[in-house]
C-alpha positions as CSV (number, residue, x, y, z in Angstrom):
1,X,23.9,-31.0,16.7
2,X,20.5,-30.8,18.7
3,X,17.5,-30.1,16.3
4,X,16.8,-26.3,15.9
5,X,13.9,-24.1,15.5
6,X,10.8,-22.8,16.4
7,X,8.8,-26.3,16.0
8,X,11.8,-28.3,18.0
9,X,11.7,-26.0,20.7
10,X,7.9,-26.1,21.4
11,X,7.8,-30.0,21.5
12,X,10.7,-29.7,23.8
13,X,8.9,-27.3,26.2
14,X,5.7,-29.1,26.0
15,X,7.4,-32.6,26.7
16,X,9.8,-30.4,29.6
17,X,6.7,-28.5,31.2
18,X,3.6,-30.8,30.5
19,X,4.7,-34.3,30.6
20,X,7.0,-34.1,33.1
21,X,5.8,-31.2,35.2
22,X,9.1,-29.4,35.1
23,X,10.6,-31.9,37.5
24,X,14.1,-31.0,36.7
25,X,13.4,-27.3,37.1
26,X,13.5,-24.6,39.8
27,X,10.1,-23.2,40.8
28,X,12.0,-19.8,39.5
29,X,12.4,-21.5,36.0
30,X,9.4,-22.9,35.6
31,X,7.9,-19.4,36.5
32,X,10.0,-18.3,33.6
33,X,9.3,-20.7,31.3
34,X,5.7,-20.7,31.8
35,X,5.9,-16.7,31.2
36,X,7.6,-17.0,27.8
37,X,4.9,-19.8,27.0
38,X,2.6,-17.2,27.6
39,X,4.3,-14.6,25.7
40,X,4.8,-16.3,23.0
41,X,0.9,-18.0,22.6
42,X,-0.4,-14.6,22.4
43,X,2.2,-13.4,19.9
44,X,0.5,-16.5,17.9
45,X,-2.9,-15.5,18.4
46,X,-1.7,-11.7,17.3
47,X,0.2,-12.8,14.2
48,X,-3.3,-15.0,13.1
49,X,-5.3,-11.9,13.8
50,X,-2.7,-9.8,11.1
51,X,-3.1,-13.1,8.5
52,X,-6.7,-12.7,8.9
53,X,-7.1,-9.4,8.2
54,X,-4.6,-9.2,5.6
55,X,-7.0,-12.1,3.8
56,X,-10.2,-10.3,4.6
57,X,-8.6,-6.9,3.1
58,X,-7.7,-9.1,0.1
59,X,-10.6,-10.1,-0.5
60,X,-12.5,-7.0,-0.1
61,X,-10.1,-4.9,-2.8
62,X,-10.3,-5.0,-5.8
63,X,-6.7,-5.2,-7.0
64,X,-5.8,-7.4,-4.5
65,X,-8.6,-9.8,-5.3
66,X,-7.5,-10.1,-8.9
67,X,-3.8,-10.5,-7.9
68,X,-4.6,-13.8,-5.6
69,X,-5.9,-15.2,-9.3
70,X,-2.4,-15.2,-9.8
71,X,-0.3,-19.1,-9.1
72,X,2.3,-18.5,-6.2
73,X,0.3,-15.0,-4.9
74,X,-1.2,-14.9,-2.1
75,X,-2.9,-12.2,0.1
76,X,0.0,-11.1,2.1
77,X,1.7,-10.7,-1.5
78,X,-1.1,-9.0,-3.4
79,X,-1.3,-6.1,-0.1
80,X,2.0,-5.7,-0.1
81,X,1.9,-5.1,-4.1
82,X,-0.9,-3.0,-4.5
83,X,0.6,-1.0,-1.4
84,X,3.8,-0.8,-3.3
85,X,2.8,-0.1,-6.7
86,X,-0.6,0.7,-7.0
87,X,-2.2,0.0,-9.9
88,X,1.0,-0.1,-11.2
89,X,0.5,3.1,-13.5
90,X,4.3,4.4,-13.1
91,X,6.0,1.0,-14.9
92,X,5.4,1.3,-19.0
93,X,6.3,-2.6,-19.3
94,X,5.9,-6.0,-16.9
95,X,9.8,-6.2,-17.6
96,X,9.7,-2.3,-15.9
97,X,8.2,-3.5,-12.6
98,X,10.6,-6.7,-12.7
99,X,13.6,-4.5,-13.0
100,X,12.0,-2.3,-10.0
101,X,11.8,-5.5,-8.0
102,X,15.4,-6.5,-8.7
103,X,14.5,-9.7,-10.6
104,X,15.9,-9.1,-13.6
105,X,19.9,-10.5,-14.4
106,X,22.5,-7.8,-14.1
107,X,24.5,-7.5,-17.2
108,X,28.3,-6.8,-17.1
109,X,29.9,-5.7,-21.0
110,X,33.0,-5.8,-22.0
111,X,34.0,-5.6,-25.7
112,X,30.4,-4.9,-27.3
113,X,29.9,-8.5,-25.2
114,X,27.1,-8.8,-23.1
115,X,27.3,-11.1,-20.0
116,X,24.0,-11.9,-17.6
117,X,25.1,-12.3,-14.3
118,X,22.9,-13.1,-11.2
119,X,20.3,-11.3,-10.7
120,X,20.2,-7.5,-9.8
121,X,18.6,-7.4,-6.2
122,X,17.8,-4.1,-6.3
123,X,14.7,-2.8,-5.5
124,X,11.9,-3.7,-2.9
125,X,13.5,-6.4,-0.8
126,X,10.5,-7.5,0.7
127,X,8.2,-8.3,-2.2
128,X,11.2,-9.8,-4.0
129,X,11.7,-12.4,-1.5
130,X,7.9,-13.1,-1.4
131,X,7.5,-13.5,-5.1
132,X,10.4,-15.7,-5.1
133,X,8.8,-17.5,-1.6
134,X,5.5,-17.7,-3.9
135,X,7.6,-18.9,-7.1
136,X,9.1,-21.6,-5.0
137,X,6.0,-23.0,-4.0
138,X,3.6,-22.6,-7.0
139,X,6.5,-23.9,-9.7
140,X,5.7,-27.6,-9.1
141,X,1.6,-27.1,-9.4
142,X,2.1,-24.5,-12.5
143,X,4.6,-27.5,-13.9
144,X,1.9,-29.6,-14.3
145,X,-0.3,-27.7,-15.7
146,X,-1.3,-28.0,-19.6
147,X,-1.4,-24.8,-19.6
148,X,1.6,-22.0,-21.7
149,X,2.6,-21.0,-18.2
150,X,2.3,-24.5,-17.4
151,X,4.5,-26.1,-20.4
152,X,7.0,-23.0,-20.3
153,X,7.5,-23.7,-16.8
154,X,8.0,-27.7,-17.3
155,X,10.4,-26.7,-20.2
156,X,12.5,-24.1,-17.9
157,X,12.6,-27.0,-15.1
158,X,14.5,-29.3,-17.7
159,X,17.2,-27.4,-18.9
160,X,18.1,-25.0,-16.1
161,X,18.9,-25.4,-12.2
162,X,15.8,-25.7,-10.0
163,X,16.8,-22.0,-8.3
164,X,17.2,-20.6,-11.6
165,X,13.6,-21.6,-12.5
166,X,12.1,-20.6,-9.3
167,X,13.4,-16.6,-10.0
168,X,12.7,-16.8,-13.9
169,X,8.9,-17.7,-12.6
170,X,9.5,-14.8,-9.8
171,X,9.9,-12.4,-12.9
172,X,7.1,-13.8,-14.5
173,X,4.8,-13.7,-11.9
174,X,5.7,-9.5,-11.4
175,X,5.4,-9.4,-15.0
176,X,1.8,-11.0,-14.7
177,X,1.0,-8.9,-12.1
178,X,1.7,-6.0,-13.8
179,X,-0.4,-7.1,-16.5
180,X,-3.5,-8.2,-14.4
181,X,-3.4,-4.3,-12.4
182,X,-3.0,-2.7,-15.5
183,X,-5.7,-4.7,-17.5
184,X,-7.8,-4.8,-14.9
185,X,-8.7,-8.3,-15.1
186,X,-8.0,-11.5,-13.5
187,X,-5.4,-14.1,-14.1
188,X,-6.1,-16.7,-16.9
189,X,-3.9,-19.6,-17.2
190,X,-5.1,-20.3,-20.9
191,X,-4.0,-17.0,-22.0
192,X,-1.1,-15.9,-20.6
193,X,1.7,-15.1,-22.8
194,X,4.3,-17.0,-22.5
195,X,6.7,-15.0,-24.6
196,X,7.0,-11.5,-22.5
């Protein structure tokens, strides 16, 4: 199978049109080509112009600002939270806004016996996927942390399946985030409550 992907492609064009001048081409292809090169350098530069004022709006809000103290949330995360939620004034509980998100297991009773399935995905596809994005990438740093956070997280790594952990910290990262909007105050590592 030939390598895929967005990457793969632009080394191919660049060895295909730069290096060998598109020798192998029509002068109608390389026409072509040289269009969707084109095309597809100033959807770049448009896509870093969004990133950068999704950072800049970060940084200049308030909620937002607090929310990027969090491990595994970033500014595109924190907008699209505080554009979701707010302050996060309607949930009563961190677990509330986890449910919302759809991060919470589903359970299935039978019998008076209650059984956790996967989780629910319900809710707001978009920030789910991020948190989890963010969870997948901070779980490794918060591991090794001597921190709670830190020595729950290297404690949920040992006994449960790496994807497992990644969600668990997903809900724990909406929980924090509900707590950081509605205390008004930024992350601290030393303090979190591991327990919620």
């Amino acid at each position: 199978m030939a390598p895929q992907g967005k990457w793969k492609l632009k080394q191919f064009l660049n060895v295909l049109m730069d290096e060998q001048g598109g020798a192998s081409l029509s002068p109608r292809m390389i026409l072509l080509i040289e269009d969707a090169r084109a095309q597809w350098a100033d959807l770049d530069r448009r896509i870093a112009a969004f990133d950068a004022e999704f950072v800049r709006w970060a940084k200049e809000n308030e909620e937002a600002r607090r929310l990027t103290t969090i491990p595994g949330i970033g500014a595109i995360v924190a907008s699209a939270l505080v554009a979701a939620v707010g302050r996060a004034e309607s949930f009563n509980h961190g677990r509330d806004l986890a449910a919302w998100l759809g991060l919470v297991p589903r359970q299935f009773t039978t019998g008076g016996k209650p059984k956790l399935l996967g989780i629910s995905k319900r809710g707001n596809k978009y920030l789910r996927k991020q948190l989890i994005h963010g969870a997948r990438a901070a779980l490794p740093h918060i591991a090794e942390r001597d921190t709670p956070l830190g020595r729950w997280a290297k404690e949920l790594m040992s006994r449960t399946h790496r994807n497992v952990a990644v969600v668990t910290l997903a809900n724990k990262l909406a929980r924090i985030a509900w707590a950081v909007l509605q205390r008004r105050k930024p992350f601290d590592a030393k303090a979190v409550s591991v327990a919620a």
